[in-house]
C-alpha positions in Angstrom: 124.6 72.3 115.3 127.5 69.6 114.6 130.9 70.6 114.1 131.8 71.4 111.0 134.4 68.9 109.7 138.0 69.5 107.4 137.0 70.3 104.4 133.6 71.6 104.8 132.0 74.9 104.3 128.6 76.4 105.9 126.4 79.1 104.4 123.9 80.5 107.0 120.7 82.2 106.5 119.6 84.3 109.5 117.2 85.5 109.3 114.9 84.0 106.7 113.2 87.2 105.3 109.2 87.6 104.3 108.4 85.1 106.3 106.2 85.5 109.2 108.6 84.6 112.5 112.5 83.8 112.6 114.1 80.9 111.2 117.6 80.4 109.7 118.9 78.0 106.9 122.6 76.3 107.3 123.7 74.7 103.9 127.3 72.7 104.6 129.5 72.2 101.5 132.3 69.9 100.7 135.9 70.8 99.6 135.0 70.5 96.2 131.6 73.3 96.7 129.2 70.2 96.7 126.4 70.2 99.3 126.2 67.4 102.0 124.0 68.7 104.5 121.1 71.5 104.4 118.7 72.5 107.4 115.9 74.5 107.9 116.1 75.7 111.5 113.1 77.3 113.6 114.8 79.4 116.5 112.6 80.8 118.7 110.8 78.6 121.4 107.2 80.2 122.5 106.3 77.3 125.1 102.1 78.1 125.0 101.5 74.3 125.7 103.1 74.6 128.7 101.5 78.0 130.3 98.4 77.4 129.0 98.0 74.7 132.0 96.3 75.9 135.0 94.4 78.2 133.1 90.0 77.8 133.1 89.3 76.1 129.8 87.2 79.0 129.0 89.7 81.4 128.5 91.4 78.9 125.7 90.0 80.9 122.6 92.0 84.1 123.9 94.9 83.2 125.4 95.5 80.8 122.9 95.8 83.0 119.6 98.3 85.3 121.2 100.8 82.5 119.3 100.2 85.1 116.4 99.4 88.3 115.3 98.6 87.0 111.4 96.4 84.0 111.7 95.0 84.6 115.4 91.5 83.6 113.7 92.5 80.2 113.1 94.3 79.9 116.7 90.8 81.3 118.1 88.4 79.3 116.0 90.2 75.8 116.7 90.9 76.6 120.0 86.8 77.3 120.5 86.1 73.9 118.4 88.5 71.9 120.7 86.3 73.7 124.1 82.7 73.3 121.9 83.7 69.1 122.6 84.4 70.1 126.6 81.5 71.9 127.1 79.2 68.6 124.9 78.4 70.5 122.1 80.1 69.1 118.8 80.9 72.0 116.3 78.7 70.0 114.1 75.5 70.2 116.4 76.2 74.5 117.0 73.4 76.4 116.3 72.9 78.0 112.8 73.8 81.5 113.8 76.7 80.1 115.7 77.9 78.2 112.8 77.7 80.7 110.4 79.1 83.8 112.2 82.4 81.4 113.0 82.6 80.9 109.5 82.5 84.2 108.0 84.8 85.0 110.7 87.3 82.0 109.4 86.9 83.0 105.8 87.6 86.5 106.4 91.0 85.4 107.8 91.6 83.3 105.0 90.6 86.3 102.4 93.3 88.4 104.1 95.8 85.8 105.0 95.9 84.9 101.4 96.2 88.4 100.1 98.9 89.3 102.1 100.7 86.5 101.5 100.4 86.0 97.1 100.9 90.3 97.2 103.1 91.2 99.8 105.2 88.8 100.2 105.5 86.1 97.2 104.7 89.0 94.4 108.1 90.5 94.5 109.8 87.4 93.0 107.4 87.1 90.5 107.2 90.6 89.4 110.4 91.5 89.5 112.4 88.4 89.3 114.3 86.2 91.9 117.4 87.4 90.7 116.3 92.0 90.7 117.7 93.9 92.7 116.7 93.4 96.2 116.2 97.3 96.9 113.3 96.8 94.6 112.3 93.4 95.1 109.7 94.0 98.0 106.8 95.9 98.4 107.7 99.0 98.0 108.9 98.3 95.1 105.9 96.7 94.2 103.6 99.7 95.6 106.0 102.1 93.2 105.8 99.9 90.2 102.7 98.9 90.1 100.4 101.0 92.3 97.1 99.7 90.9 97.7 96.4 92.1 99.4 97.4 95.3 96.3 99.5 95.8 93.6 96.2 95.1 96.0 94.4 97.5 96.1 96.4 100.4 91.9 97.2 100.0 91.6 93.2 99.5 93.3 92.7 102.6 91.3 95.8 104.3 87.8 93.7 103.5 89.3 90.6 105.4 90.0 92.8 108.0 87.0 94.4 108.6 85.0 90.9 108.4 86.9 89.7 111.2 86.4 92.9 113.4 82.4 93.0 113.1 82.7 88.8 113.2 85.5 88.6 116.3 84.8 91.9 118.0 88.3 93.1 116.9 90.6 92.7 113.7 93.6 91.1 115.8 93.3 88.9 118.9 89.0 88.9 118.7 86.7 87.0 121.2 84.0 86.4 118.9 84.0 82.9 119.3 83.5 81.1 123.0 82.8 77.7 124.1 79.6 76.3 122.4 79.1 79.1 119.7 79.6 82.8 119.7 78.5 86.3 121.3 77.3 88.1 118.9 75.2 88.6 115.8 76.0 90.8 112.8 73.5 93.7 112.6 72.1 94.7 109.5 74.2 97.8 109.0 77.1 95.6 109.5 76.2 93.5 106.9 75.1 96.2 104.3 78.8 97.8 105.6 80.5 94.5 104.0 77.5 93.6 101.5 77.0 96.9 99.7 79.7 99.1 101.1 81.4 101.5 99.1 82.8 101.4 94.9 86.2 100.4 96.7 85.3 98.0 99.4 82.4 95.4 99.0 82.0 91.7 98.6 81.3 92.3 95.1 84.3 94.0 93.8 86.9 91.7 96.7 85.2 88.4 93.6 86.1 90.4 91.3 89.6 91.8 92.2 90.5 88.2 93.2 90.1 87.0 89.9 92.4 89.4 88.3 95.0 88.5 91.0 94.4 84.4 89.9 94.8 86.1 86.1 97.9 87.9 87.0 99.5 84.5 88.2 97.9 82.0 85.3 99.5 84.7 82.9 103.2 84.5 84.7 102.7 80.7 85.0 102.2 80.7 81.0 105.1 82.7 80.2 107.5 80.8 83.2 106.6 77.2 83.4 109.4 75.7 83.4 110.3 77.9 86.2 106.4 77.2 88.4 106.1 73.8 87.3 109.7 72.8 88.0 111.2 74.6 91.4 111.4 72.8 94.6 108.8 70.5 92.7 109.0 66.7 94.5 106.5 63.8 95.1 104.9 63.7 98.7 101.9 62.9 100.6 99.3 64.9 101.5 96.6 65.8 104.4 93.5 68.1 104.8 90.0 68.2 106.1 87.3 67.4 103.8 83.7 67.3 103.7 82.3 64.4 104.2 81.6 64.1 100.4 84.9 65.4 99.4 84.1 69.1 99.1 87.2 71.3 100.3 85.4 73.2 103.4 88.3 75.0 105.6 86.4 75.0 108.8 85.1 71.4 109.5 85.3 68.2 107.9 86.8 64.7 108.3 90.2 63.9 107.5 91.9 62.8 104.4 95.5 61.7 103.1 96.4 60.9 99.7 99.8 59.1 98.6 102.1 61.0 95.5 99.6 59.3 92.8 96.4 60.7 94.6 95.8 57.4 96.6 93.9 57.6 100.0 95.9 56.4 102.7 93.0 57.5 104.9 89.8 59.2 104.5 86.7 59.7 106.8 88.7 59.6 109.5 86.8 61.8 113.2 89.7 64.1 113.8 89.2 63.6 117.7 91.2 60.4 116.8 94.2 61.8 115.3 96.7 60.5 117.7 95.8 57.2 116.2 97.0 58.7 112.9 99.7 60.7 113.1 102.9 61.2 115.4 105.6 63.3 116.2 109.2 63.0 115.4 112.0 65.3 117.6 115.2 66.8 115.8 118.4 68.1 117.7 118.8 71.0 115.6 115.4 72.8 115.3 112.5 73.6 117.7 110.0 72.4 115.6 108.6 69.2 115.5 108.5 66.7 112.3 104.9 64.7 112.1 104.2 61.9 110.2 101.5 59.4 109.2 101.9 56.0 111.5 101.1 53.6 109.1 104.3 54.1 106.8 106.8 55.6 109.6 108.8 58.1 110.0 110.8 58.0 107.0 107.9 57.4 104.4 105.0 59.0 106.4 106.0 62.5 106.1 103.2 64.7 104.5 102.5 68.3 103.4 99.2 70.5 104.1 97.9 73.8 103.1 96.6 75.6 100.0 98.3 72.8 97.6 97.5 69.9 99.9 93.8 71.0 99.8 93.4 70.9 96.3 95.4 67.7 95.9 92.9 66.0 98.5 89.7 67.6 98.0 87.2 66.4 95.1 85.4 69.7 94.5 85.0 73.1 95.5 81.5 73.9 96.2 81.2 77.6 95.4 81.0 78.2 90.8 84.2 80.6 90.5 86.5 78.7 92.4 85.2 75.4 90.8 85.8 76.5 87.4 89.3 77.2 88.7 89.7 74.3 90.5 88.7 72.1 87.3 91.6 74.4 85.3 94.2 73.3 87.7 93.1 69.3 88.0 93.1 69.2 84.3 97.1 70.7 84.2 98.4 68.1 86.5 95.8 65.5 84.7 94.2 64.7 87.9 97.1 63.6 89.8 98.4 65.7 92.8 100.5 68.8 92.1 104.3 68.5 93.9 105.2 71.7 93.2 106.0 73.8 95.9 105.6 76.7 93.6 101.9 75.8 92.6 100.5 76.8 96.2 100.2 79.8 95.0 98.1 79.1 92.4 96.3 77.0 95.2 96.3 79.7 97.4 94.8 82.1 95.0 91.8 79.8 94.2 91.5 79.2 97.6 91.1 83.0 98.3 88.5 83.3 95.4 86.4 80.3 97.2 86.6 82.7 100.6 85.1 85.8 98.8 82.7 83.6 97.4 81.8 82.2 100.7 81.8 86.0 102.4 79.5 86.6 99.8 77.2 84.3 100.0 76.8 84.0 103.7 76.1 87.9 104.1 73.1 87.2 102.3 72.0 84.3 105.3 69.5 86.0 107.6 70.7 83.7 110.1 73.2 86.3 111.0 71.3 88.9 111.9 68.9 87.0 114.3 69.2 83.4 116.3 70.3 81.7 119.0 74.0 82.4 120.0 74.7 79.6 122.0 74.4 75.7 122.8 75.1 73.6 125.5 75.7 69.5 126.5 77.2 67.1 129.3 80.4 68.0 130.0 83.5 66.2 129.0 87.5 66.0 129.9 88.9 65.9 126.8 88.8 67.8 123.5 90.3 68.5 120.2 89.8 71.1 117.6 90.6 71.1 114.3 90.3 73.5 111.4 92.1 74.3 107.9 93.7 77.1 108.9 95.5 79.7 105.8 98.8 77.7 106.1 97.3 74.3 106.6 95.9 71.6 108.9 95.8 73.3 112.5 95.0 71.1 115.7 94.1 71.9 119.0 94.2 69.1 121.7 93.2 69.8 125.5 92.3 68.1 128.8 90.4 69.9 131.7 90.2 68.4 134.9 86.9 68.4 137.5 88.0 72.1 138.4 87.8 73.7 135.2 91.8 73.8 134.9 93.3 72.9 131.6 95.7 70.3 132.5 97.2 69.5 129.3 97.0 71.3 125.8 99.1 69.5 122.0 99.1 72.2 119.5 100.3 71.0 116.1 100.5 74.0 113.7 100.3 74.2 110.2 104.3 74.8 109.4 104.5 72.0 111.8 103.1 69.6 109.3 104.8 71.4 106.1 108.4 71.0 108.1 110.0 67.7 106.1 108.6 69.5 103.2 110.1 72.8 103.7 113.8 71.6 104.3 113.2 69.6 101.5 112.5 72.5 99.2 116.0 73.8 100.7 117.2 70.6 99.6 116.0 71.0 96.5 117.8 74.9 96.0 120.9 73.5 97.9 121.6 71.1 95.5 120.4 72.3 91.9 121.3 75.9 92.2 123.9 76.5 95.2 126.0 73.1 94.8 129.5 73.4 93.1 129.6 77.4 93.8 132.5 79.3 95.3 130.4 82.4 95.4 127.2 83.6 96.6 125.2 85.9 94.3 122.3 87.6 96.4 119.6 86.5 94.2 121.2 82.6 94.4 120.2 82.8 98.0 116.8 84.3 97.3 116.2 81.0 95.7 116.2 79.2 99.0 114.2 82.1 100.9 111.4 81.9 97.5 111.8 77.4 98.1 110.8 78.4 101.7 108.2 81.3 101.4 105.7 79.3 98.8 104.7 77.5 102.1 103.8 80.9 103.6 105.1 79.6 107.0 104.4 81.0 110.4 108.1 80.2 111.5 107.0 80.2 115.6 103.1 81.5 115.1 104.1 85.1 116.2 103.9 88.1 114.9 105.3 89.5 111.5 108.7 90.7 111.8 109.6 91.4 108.2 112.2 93.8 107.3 113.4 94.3 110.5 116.7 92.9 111.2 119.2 92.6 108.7 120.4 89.1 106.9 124.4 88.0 106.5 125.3 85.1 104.8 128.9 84.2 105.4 131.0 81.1 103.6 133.7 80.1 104.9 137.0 77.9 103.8 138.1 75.0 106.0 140.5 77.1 107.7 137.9 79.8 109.0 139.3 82.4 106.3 136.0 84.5 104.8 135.9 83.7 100.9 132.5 85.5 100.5 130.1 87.7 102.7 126.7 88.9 101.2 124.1 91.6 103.6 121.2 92.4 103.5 119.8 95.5 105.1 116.6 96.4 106.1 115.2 97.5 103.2 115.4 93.6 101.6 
């Protein structure tokens, strides 16, 4: 971090709370309390592209989604995609069974991603306010205040769960997937388990519960739009797969990228060529990378993904619920793409509707019960995978030499991509809420931490850590002297 010259303040934010990793924010103010610099800053430094070399390509899908104990689905599924290409069997080409099992297994992880994300983590500003108390202003309070939807939430988030153990094997770190399809079939009492279930805990009642989570939000965005429409809202461009006729599908596709006004930079495009699309820029002052789309540069190219960058790409959603949704939210932003940071999760939510839908709907598919498991092809050297995984576009790039030995490995995560955008939502906080202050209110600095949670970002892709280190925020005259300190502890 530069010094910090006459004049100047810093606020620091360490450790970014409800977030899923470690990260810190530094906001630098002038002498007269306006901002000239803020930073988003990812911390910790997990090296997997480096150790996973010298390991048999086969073992990939495992080691691989130890990056993280939230989304190791996505990890495991792209991962297996990228080794399907190695072993000459395209992800397109897998058998049925194969196909099917890996996607009830990807949109279980996106059911329970989502949930945990809009309820345990985001819901607390919306409930209660940015600015509550933060002794209430988390789950807890949310479990005490309103148990009936802390109860759907955490039964929501069971259901996901428990489609990814009897998909994966188990509900963290699975090894459902391997290369060229799968190892296992559902039997029919696990589908009636997840089908018919119990009153509490079927794919019925997860449509229907998800709907009155999207109802709870639509109402809040009714009576605060100034506040959804308007925070940390800015123009940018935007990447996701889509199917090859433009239907958002978050397990396989071709990739798309759409300018601020909904213009394709690039569509159709075989994601085994994305090196020729996008690079990598490196930054000083963070471990994470900043990608970009070639064609405009560094400066221009910078893009979002995830739940909003899906919707602002894709042409349709081809399940009815989530559709009917879908054409709610195109009609508010009149067709154009949505900038709003705060409108993912409204994406997010009709996103999670589409999954239960899907769960649904492929439980009812024989072809889990019974077919073959496996495919196989000519062998190749070289191999990526790529997937829509909960935060965004995930990509798994690997070489294998004649001896089975991975020999390089590129990972480029989904909070990879939403980087440029997240410090820019800082940005945004920094200077229409924080600039020209001498003081820190608590909930002030909840703004930035809100800017930077809508992205639901997996800081390092490791496991959830919230609540358990405290957060000090410290700012500081010229001279070093302490002009205001805020904590807080454990508890939020």
């Amino acid at each position: 971090m530069p010094s910090v010259k006459s004049g100047t303040r810093k606020i620091t934010i360490e450790p970014v709370t409800r977030v899923e990793g470690h990260g810190k924010v530094t906001i630098k103010l002038d002498e007269n309390n306006k901002v000239i610099q803020s930073r988003f800053h990812i911390v910790e430094f997990r090296g997997f592209e480096r150790f996973i070399q010298g390991r048999p390509y086969w073992e990939a899908p495992v080691l691989v989604q130890r990056l993280c104990g939230i989304c190791p689905v996505s990890h495991h599924l792209c991962a297996s995609k990228a080794m399907d290409v190695i072993v000459g069997v395209p992800s397109d080409s897998l058998t049925p069974t194969a196909d099917k099992m890996r996607r009830l297994m990807h949109y279980g992880q996106f059911f329970q991603s989502h949930v945990l994300h809009f309820f345990h983590l985001a819901s607390p500003d919306l409930l209660f306010g940015v600015n509550s108390d933060p002794l209430k202003r988390n789950i807890i309070g949310v479990i005490q205040a309103f148990p009936e939807i802390a109860k759907k939430a955490v039964l929501m988030r069971k259901f996901g769960q428990e489609v990814i153990h009897l998909t994966a094997g188990k509900k963290i770190h699975g090894t459902g997937a391997i290369p060229g399809g799968v190892n296992k079939h559902l039997t029919s009492a696990e589908r009636d388990e997840l089908l018919v279930g119990t009153p509490e805990l079927n794919a019925d009642i997860m449509v229907a519960w998800i709907q009155e989570g999207l109802a709870l939000f639509k109402d809040y965005h009714l009576k605060n739009k100034e506040f959804i429409d308007g925070f940390a809202a800015f123009p940018s461009n935007y990447m996701s797969l889509v199917r090859k006729d433009g239907a958002l599908d978050l397990y396989h596709g071709v990739l798309r990228a759409v300018d601020p006004e909904g213009k394709k930079i690039f569509d159709q495009v075989d994601y085994q060529n994305y090196a020729d699309y996008i690079s990598e820029e490196v930054r000083s002052w963070t471990y994470m990378k900043f990608p970009y789309f070639q064609s405009l540069g560094m400066e221009k190219g910078w893009y979002r993904v995830g739940p909003l960058a899906r919707l602002n790409t894709c042409d349709f959603i081809p399940t009815p619920l989530a559709q009917k949704e879908f054409e709610q939210y195109k009609a508010y932003s009149k067709g154009k793409p949505s900038g709003s940071s705060m409108h993912m999760h409204w994406a997010r939510l009709i996103e999670a509707l589409h999954a239960a839908e899907k769960i649904r709907e492929l439980l009812n598919d024989p072809d889990l019960i019974s077919g073959e498991l496996v495919k196989t092809g000519v062998r190749m050297g070289e191999g990526v995978g790529l997937l829509e995984a909960p935060r965004g576009t995930l990509f798994h790039h690997y070489r294998v030499d004649p001896n089975d030995q991975i020999t390089m490995c590129n990972l480029i995560v989904s909070t990879t991509s939403n980087n440029e955008g997240m410090n820019r939502a800082v940005s945004w906080v920094a200077e229409n809420v924080i600039s020209g202050q001498r003081e820190i209110p608590e909930g002030m600095l909840n703004q930035v931490e809100v800017a930077i949670r809508a992205y639901d970002p997996c800081l390092s892709c490791a496991t959830h850590a919230v609540g358990q280190m405290p957060l000090e925020v410290v700012l500081e005259d010229r001279d070093g002297m302490v002009l205001d300190r805020k904590v807080k502890n454990s508890n939020g």
